[in-house]
PDBQT receptor file of N, H, CA, C and O in Angstrom, charges set to zero:
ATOM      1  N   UNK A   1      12.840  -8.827 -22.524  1.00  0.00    +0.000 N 
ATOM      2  CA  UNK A   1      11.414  -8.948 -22.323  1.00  0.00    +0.000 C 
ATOM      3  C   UNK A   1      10.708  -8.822 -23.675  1.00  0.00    +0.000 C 
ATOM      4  O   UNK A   1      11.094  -8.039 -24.542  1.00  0.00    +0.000 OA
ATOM      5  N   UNK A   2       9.516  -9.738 -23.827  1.00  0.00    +0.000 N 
ATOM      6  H   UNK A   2       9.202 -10.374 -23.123  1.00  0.00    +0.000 HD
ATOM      7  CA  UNK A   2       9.053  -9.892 -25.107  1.00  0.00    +0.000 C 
ATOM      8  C   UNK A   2       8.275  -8.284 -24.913  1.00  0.00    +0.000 C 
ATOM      9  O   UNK A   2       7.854  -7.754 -23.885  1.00  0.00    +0.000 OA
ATOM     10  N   UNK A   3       8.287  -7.752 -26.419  1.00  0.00    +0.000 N 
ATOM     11  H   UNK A   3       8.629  -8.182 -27.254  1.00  0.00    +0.000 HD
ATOM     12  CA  UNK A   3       6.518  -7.067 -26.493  1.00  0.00    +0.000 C 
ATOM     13  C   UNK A   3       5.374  -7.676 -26.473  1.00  0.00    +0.000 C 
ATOM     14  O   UNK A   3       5.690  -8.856 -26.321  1.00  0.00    +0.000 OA
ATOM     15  N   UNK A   4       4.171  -7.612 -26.535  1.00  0.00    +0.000 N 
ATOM     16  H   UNK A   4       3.914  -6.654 -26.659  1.00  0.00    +0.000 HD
ATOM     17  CA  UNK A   4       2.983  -7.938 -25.797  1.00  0.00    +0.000 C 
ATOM     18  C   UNK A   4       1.863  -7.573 -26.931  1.00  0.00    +0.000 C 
ATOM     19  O   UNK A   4       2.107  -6.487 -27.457  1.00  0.00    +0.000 OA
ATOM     20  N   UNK A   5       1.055  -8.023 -27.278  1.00  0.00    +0.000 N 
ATOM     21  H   UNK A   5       0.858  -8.905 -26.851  1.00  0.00    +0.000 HD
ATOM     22  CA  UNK A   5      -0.175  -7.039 -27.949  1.00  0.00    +0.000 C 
ATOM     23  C   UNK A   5      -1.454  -6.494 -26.561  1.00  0.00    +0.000 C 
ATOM     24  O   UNK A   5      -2.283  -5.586 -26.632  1.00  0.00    +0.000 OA
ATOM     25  N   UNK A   6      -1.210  -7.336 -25.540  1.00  0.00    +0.000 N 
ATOM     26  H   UNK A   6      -0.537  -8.073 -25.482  1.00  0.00    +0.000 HD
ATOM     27  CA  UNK A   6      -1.954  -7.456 -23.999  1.00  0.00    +0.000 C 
ATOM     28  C   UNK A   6      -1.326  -5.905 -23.724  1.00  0.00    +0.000 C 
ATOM     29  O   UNK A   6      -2.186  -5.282 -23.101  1.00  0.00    +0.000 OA
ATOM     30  N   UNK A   7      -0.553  -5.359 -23.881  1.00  0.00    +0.000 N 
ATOM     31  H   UNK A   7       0.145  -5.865 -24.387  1.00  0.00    +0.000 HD
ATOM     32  CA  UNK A   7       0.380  -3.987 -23.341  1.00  0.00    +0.000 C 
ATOM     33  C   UNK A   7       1.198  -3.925 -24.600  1.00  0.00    +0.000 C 
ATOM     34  O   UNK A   7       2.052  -4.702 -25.028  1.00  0.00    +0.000 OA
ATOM     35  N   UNK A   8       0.620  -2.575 -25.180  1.00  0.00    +0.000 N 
ATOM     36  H   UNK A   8      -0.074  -1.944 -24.833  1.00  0.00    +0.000 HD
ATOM     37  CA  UNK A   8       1.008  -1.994 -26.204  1.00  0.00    +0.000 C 
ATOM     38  C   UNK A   8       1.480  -0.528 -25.812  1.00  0.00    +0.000 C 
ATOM     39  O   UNK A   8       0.987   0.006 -24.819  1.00  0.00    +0.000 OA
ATOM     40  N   UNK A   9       2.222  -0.018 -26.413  1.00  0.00    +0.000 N 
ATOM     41  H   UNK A   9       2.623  -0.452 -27.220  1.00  0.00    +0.000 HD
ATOM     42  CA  UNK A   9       2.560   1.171 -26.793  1.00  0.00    +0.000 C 
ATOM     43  C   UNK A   9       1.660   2.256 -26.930  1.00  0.00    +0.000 C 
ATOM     44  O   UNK A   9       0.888   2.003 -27.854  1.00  0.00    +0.000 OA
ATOM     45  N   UNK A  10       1.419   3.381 -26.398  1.00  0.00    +0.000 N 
ATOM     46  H   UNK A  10       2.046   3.587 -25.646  1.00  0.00    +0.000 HD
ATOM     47  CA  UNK A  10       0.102   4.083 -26.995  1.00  0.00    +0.000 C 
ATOM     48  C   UNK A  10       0.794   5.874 -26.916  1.00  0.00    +0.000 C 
ATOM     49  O   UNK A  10       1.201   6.601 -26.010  1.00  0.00    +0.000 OA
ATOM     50  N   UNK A  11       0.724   5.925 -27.540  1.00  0.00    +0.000 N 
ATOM     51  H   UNK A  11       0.394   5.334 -28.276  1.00  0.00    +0.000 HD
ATOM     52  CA  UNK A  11       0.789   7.951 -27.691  1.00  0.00    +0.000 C 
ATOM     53  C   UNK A  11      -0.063   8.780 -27.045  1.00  0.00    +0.000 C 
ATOM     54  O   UNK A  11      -1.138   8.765 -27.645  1.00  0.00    +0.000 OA
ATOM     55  N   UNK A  12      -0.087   9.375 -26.262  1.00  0.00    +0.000 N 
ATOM     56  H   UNK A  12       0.786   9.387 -25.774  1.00  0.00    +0.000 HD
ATOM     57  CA  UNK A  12      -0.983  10.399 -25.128  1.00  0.00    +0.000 C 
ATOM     58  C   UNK A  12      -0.376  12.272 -25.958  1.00  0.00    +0.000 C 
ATOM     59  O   UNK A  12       0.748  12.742 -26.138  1.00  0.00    +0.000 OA
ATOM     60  N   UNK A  13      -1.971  12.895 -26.285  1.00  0.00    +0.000 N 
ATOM     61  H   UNK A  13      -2.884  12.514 -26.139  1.00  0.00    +0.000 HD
ATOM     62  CA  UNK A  13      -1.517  14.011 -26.516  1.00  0.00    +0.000 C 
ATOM     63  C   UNK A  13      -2.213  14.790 -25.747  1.00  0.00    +0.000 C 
ATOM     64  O   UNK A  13      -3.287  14.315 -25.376  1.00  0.00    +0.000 OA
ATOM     65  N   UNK A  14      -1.778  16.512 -25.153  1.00  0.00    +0.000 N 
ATOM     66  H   UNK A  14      -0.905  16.897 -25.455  1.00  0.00    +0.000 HD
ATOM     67  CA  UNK A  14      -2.191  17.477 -24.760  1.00  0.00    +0.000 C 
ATOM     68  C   UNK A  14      -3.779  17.612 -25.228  1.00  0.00    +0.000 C 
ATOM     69  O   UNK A  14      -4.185  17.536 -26.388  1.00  0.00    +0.000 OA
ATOM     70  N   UNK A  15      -4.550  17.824 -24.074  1.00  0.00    +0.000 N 
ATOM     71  H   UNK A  15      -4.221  17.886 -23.132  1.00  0.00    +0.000 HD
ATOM     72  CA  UNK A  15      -5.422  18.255 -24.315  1.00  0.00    +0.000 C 
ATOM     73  C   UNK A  15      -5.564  19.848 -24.282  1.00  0.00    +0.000 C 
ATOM     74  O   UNK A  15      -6.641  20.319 -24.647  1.00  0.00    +0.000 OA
ATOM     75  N   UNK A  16      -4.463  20.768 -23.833  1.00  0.00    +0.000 N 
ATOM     76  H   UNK A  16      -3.588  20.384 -23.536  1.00  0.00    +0.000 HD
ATOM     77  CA  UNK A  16      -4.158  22.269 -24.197  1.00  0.00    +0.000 C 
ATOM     78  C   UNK A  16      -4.193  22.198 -25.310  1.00  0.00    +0.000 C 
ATOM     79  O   UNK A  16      -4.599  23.340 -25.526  1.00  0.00    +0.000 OA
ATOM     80  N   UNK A  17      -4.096  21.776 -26.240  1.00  0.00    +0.000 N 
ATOM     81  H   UNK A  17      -3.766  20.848 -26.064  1.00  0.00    +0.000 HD
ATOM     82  CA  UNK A  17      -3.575  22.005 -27.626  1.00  0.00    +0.000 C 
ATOM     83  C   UNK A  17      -2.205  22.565 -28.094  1.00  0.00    +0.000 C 
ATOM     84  O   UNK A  17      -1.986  23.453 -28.918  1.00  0.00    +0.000 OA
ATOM     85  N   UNK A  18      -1.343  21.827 -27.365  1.00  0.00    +0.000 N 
ATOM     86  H   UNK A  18      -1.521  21.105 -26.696  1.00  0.00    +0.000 HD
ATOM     87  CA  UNK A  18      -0.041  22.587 -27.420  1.00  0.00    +0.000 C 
ATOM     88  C   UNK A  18       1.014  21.472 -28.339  1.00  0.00    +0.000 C 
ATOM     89  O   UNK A  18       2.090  21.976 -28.662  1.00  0.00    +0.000 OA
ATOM     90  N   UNK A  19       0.832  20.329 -28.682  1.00  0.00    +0.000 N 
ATOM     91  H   UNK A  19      -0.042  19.920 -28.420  1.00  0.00    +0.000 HD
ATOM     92  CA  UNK A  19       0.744  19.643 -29.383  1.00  0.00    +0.000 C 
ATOM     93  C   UNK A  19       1.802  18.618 -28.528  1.00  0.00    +0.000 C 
ATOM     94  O   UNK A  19       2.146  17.605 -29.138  1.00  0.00    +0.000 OA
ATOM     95  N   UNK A  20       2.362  18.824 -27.099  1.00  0.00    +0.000 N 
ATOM     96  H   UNK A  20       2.083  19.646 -26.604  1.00  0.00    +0.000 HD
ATOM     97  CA  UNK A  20       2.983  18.280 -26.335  1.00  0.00    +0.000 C 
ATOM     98  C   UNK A  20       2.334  16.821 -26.011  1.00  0.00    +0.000 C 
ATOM     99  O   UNK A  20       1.213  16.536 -25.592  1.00  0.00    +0.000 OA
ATOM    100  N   UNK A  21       3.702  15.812 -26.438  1.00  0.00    +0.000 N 
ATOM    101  H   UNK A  21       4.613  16.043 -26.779  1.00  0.00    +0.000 HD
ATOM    102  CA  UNK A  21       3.007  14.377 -26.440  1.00  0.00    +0.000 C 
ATOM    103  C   UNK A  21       4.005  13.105 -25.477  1.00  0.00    +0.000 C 
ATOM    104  O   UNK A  21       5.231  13.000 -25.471  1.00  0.00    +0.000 OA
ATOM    105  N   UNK A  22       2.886  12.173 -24.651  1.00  0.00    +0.000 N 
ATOM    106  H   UNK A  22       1.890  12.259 -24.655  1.00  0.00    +0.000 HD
ATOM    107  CA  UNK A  22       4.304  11.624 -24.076  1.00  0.00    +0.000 C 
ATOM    108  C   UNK A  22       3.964  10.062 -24.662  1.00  0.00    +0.000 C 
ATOM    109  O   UNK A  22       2.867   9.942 -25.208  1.00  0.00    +0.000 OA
ATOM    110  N   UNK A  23       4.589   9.197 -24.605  1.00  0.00    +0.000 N 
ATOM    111  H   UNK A  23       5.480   9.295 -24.161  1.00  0.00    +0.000 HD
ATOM    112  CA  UNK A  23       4.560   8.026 -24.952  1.00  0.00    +0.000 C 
ATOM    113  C   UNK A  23       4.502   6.997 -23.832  1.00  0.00    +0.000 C 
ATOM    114  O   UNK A  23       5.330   7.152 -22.935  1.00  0.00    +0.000 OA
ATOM    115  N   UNK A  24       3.489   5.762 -23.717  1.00  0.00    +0.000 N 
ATOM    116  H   UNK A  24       2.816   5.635 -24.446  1.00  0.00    +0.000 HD
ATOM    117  CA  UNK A  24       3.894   4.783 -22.661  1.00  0.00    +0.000 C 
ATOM    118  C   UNK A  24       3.032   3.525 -22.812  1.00  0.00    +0.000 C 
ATOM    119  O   UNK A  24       2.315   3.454 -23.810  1.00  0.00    +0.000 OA
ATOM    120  N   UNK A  25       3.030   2.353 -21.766  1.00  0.00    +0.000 N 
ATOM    121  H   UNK A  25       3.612   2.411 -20.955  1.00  0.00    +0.000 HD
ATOM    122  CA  UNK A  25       2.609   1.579 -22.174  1.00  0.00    +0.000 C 
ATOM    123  C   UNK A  25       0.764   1.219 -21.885  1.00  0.00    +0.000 C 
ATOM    124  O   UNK A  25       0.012   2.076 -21.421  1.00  0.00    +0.000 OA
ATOM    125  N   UNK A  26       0.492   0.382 -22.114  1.00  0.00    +0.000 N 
ATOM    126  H   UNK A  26       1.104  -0.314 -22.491  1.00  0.00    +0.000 HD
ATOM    127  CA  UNK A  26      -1.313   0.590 -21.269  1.00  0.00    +0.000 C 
ATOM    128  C   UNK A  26      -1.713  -1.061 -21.324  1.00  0.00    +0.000 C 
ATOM    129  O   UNK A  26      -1.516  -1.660 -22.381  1.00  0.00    +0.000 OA
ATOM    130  N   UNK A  27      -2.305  -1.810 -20.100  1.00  0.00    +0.000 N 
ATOM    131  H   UNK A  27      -2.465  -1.324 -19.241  1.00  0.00    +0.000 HD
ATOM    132  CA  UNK A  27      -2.715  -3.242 -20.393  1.00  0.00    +0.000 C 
ATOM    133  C   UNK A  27      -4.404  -2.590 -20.923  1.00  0.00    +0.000 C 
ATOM    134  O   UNK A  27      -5.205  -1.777 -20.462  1.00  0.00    +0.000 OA
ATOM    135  N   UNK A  28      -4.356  -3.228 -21.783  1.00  0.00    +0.000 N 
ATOM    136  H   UNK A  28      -3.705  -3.889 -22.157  1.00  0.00    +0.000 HD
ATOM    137  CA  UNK A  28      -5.530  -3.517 -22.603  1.00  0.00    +0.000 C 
ATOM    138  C   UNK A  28      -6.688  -4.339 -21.878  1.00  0.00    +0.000 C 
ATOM    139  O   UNK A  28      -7.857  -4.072 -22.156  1.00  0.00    +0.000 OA
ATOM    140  N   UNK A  29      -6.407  -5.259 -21.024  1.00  0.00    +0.000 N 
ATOM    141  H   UNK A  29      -5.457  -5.477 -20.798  1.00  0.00    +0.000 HD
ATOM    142  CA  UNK A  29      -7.724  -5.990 -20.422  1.00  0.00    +0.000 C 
ATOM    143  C   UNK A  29      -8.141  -5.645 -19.124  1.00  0.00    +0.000 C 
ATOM    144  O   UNK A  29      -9.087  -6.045 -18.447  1.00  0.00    +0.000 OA
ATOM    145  N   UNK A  30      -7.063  -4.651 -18.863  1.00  0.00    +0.000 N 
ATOM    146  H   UNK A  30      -6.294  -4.326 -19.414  1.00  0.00    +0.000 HD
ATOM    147  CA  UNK A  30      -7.527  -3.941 -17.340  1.00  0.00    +0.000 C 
ATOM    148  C   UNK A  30      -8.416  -2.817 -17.979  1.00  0.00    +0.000 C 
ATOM    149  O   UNK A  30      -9.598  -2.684 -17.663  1.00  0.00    +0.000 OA
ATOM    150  N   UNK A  31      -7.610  -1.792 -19.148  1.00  0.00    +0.000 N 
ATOM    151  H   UNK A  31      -6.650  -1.899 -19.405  1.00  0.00    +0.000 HD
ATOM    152  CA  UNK A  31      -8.116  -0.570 -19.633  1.00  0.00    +0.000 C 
ATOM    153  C   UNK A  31      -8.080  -0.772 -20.973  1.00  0.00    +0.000 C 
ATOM    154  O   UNK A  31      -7.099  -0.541 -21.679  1.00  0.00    +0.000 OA
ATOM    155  N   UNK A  32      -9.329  -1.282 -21.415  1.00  0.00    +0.000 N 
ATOM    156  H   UNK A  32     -10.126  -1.470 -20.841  1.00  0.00    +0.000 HD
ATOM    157  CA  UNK A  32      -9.589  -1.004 -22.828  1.00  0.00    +0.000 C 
ATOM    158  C   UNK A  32     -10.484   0.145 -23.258  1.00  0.00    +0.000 C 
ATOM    159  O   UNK A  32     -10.804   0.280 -24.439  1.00  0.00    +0.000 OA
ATOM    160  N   UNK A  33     -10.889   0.972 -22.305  1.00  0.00    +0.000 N 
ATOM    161  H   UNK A  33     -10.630   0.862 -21.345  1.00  0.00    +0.000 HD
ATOM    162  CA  UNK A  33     -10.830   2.061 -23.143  1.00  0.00    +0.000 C 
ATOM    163  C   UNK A  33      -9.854   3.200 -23.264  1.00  0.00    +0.000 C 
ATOM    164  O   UNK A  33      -8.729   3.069 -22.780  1.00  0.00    +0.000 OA
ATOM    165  N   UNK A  34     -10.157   4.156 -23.791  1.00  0.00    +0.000 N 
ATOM    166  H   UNK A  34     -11.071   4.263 -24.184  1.00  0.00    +0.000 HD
ATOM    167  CA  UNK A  34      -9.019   5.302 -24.143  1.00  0.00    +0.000 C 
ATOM    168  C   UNK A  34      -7.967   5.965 -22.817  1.00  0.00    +0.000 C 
ATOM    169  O   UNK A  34      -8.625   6.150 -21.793  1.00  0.00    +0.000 OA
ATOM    170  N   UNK A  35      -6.520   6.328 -22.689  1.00  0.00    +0.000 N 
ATOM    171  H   UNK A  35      -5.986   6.178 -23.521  1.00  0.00    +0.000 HD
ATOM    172  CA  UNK A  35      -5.936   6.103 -21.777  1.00  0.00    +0.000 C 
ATOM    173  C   UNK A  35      -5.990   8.054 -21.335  1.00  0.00    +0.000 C 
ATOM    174  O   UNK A  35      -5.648   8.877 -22.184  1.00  0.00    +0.000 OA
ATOM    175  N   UNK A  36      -6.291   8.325 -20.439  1.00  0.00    +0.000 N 
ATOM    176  H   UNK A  36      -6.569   7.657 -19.749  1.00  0.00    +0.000 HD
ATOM    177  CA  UNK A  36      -6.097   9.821 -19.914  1.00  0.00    +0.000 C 
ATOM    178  C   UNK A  36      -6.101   9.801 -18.795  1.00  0.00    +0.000 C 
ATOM    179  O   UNK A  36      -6.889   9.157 -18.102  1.00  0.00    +0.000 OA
ATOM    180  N   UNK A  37      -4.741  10.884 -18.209  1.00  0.00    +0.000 N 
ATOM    181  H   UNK A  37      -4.101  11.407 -18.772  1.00  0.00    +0.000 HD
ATOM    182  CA  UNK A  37      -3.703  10.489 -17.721  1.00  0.00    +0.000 C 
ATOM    183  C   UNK A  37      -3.216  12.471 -17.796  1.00  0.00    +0.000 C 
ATOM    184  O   UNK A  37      -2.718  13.123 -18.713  1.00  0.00    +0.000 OA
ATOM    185  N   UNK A  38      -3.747  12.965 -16.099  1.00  0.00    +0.000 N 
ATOM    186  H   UNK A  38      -4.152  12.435 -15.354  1.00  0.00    +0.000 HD
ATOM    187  CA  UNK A  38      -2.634  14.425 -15.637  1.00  0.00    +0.000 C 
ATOM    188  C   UNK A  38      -1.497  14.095 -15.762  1.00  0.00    +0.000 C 
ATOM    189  O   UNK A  38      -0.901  13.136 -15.271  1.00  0.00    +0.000 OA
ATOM    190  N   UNK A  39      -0.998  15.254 -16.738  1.00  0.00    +0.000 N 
ATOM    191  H   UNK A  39      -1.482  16.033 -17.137  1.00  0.00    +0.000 HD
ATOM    192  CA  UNK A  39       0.885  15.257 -16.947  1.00  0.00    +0.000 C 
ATOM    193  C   UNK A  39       1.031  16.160 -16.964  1.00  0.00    +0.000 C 
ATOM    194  O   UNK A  39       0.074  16.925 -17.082  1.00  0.00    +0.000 OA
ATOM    195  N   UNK A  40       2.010  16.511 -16.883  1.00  0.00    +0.000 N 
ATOM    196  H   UNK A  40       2.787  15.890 -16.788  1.00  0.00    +0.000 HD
ATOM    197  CA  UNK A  40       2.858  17.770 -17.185  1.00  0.00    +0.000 C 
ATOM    198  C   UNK A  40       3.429  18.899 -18.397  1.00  0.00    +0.000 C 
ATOM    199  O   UNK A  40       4.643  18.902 -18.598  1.00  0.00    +0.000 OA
ATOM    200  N   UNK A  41       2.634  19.765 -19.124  1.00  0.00    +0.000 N 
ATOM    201  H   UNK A  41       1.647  19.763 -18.960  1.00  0.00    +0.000 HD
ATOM    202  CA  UNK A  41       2.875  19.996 -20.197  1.00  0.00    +0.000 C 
ATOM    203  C   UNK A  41       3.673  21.513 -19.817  1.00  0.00    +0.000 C 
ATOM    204  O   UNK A  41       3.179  22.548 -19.368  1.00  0.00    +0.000 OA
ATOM    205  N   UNK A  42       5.291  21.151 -20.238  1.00  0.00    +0.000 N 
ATOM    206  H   UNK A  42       5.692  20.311 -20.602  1.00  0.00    +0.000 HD
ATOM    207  CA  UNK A  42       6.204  22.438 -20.259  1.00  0.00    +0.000 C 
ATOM    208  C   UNK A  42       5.670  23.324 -21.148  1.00  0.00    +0.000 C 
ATOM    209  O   UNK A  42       5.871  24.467 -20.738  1.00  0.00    +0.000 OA
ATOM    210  N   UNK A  43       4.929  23.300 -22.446  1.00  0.00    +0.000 N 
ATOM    211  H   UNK A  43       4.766  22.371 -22.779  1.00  0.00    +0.000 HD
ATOM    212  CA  UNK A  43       4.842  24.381 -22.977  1.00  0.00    +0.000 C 
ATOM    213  C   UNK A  43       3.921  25.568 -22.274  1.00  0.00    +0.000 C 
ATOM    214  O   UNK A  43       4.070  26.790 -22.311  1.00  0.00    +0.000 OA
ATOM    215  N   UNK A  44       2.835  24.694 -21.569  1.00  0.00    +0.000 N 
ATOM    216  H   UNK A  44       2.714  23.701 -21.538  1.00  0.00    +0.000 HD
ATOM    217  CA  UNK A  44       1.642  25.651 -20.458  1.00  0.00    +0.000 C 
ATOM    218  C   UNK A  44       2.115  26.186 -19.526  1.00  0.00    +0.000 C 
ATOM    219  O   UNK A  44       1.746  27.252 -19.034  1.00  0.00    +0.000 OA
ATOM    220  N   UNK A  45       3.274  25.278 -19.067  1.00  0.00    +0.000 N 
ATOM    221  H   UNK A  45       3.574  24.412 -19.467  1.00  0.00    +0.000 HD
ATOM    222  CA  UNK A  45       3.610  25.333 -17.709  1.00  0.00    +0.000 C 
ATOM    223  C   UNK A  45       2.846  24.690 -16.063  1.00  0.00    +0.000 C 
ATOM    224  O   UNK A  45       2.860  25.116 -14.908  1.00  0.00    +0.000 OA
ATOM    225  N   UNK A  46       2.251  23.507 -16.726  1.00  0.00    +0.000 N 
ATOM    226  H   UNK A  46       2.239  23.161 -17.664  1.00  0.00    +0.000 HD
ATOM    227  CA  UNK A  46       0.719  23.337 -15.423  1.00  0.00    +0.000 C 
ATOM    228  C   UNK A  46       0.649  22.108 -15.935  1.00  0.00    +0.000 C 
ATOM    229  O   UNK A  46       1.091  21.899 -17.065  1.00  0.00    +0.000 OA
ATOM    230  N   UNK A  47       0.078  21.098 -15.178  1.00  0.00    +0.000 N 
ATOM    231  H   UNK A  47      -0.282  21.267 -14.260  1.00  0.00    +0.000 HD
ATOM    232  CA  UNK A  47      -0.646  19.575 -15.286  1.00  0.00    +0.000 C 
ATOM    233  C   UNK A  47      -1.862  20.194 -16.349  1.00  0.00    +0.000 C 
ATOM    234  O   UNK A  47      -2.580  21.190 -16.439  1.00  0.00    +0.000 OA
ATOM    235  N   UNK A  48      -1.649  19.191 -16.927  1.00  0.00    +0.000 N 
ATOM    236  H   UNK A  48      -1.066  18.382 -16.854  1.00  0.00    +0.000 HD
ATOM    237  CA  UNK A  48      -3.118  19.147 -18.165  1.00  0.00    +0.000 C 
ATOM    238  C   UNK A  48      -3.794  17.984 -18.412  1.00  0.00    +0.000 C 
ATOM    239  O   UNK A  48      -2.898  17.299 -18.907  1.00  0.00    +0.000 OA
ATOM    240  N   UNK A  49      -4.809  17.282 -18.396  1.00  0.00    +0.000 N 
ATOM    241  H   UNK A  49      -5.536  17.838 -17.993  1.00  0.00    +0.000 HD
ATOM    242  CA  UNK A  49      -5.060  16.393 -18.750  1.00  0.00    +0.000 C 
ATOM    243  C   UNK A  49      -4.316  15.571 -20.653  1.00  0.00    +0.000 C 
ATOM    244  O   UNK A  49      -4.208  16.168 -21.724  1.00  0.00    +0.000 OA
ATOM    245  N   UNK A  50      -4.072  14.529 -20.421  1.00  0.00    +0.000 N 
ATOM    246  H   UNK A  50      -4.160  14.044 -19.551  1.00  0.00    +0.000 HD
ATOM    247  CA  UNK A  50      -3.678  13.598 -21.894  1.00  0.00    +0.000 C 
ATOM    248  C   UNK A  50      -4.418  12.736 -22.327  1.00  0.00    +0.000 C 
ATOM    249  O   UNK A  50      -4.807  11.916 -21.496  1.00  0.00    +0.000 OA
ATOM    250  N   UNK A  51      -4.767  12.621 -23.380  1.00  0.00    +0.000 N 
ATOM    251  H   UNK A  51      -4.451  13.287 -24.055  1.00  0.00    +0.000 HD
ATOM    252  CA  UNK A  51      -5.996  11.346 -23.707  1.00  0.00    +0.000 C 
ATOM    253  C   UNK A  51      -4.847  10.404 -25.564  1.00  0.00    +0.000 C 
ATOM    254  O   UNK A  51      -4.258  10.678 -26.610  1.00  0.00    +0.000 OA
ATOM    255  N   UNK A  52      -5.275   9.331 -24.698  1.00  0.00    +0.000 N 
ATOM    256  H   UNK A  52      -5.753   9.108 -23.848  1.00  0.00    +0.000 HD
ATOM    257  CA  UNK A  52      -4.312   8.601 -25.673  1.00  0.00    +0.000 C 
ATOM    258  C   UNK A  52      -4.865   8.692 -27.027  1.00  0.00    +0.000 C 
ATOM    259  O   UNK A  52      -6.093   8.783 -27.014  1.00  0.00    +0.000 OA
ATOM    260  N   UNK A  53      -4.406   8.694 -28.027  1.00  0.00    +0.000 N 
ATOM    261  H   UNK A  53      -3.409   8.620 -28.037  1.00  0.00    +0.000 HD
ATOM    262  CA  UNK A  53      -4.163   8.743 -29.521  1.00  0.00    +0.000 C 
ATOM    263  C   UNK A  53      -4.646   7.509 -30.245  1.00  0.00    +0.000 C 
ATOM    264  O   UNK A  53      -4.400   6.455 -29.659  1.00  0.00    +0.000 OA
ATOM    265  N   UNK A  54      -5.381   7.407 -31.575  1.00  0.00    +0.000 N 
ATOM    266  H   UNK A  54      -5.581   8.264 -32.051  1.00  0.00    +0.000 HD
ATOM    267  CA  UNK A  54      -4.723   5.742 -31.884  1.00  0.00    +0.000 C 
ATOM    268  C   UNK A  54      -4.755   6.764 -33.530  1.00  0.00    +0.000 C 
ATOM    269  O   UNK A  54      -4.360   6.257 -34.579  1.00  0.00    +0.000 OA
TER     270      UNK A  54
């Protein structure tokens, strides 16, 4: 499967500040703005909100 610039790669970090980060993909013309996204941060131990990186 080709890569895409339409669905790119984007980095999601902790909004705890725990510096816990996950990686994934995002379509750009559905969601062009910033990607945040409840996950799971082991260092808290609890769902935290993630807001993507650039």
């Amino acid at each position: 499967m080709a890569r895409s610039e339409t669905r790119p790669v984007v980095t999601i970090r902790s909004t705890a500040g725990t510096g816990q980060s996950y990686v994934t993909r995002k379509n750009r013309r559905n969601n062009p703005d910033r990607l945040v996204l409840r996950k799971f941060d082991p260092v808290v131990g609890r769902h935290v909100l993630f807001r993507e990186e650039r």
